[in-house]
C-alpha angles and dihedrals in degrees: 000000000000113000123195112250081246096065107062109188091199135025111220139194126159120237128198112283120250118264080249085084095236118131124280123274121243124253105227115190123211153258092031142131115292126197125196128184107223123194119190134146100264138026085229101051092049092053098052087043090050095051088042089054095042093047094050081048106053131072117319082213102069107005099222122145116249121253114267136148112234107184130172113259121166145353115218113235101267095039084241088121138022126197123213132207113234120182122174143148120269114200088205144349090265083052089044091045091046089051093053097047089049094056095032088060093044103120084224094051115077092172158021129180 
């Protein structure tokens, strides 16, 4: 997906690398726009799983789903399995990494990248 030069999904600085020698981490800063590639079975069962996890994440006071995108990407080869587009925005990397466990664990959901 193509994004203006005005929406930026990520917010990204370079640190110094760790003496491990291993490349440096990304600073993210939040809140901002996050994207994850889901693969699951069916259009339909993604989507309920999607709305359930994003319920359940949302805030307890008025029980509304947060905003998100969820649009339609690929078909594998064989139609066996679809992948879906979900961009929403995280307030902070423990939100970001709730939302992807959550996901990740959903029984209609195989993958998430």
């Amino acid at each position: 997906m193509d994004y203006p030069d005005s929406t930026r999904m990520i917010m990204m600085t370079t640190t110094k690398g760790n003496p491990q020698g291993q490349p440096p981490r990304p600073e993210i800063s939040y809140p901002c726009l996050w994207a994850y590639r889901i693969v699951g079975m069916s259009e339909t069962e993604m989507r309920s799983a999607v709305a359930a996890v994003l319920r359940t994440s949302a805030d307890r006071q008025n029980n509304n789903a947060i905003p998100h995108t969820l649009k339609p990407a690929n078909t594998s080869a064989n139609g066996q399995y679809q992948s879906m587009h979900l961009e929403l925005r995280v307030k902070s990397e423990s939100h970001r990494n709730e939302i992807f466990a959550a996901l990740s664990s959903h029984e209609k959901i195989r993958f998430v990248l």
